[in-house]
C-alpha positions as CSV (number, residue, x, y, z in Angstrom):
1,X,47.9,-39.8,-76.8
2,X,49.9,-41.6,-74.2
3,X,49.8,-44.6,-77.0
4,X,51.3,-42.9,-79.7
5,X,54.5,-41.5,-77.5
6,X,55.1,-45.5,-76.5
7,X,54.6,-46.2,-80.0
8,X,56.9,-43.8,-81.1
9,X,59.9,-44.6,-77.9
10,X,59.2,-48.0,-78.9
11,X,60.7,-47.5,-83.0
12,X,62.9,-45.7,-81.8
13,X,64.6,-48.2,-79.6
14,X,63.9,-50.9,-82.1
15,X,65.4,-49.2,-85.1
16,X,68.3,-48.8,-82.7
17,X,68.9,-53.0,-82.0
18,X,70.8,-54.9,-84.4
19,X,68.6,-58.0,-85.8
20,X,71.5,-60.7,-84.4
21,X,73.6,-60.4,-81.2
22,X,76.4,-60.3,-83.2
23,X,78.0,-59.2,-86.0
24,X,78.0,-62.1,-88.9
25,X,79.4,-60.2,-91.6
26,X,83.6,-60.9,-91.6
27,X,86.0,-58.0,-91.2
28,X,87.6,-56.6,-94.5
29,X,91.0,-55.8,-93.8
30,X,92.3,-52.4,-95.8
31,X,94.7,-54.3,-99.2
32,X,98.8,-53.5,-98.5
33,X,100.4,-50.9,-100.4
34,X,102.5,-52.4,-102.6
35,X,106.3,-51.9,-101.2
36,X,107.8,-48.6,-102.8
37,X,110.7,-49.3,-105.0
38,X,114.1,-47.7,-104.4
39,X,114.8,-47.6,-108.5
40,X,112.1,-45.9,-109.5
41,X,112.4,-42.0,-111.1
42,X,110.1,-40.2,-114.0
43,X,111.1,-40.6,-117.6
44,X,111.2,-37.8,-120.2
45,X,110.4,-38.3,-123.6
46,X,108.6,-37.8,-126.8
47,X,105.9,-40.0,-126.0
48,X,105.8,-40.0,-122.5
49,X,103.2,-38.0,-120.4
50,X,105.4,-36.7,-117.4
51,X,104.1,-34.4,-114.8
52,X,106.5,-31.8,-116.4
53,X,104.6,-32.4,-120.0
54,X,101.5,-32.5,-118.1
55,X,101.8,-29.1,-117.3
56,X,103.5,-27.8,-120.5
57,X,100.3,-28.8,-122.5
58,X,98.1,-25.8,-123.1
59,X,95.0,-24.7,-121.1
60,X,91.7,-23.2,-122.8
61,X,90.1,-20.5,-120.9
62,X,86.1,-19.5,-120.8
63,X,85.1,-18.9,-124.4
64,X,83.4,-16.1,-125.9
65,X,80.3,-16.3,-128.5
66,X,80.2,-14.6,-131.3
67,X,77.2,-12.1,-132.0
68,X,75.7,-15.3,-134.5
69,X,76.3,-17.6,-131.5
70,X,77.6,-19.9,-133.8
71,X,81.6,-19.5,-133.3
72,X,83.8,-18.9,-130.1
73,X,87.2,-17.4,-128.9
74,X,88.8,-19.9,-125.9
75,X,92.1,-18.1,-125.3
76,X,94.9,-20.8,-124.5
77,X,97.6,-20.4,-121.6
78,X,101.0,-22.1,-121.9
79,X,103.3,-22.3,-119.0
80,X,106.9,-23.2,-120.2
81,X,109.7,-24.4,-118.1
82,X,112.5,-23.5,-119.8
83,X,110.5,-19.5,-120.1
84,X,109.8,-19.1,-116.9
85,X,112.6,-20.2,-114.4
């Protein structure tokens, strides 16, 4: 019994120990943000998804089946900007 408690201290501290003294793999540095720019602002327009558009699109709710099983009624929520100031 003695044995198998060695055996297992002995994994244990093995699993532990790196296979070289060191380290060989090189250190990844993190990439640089890119420097912010001072003449940047968000654009409005027809074709343009803006974070204001973004949350003036309509959002489905849970559905209900029908009886059949084979149609269903999402209800949509709007939230409008120029409604609700």
């Amino acid at each position: 019994m003695w044995g198998l408690n060695a055996g297992l201290a002995w994994l244990a501290v093995t699993a532990q120990l790196p296979f070289a003294p060191y380290d060989t793999q090189p250190v990844l540095k993190a990439p640089k943000a890119p420097n912010a720019r001072s003449d940047f602002k968000f654009v409005e327009g027809k074709h343009v998804l803006s974070p204001k558009t973004m949350l003036e699109l309509p959002r489905p709710g849970s559905g209900v089946a029908n009886s059949a099983g084979d149609l269903t009624l999402v209800p949509l929520s709007r939230y409008g900007f120029d409604e609700n100031q």
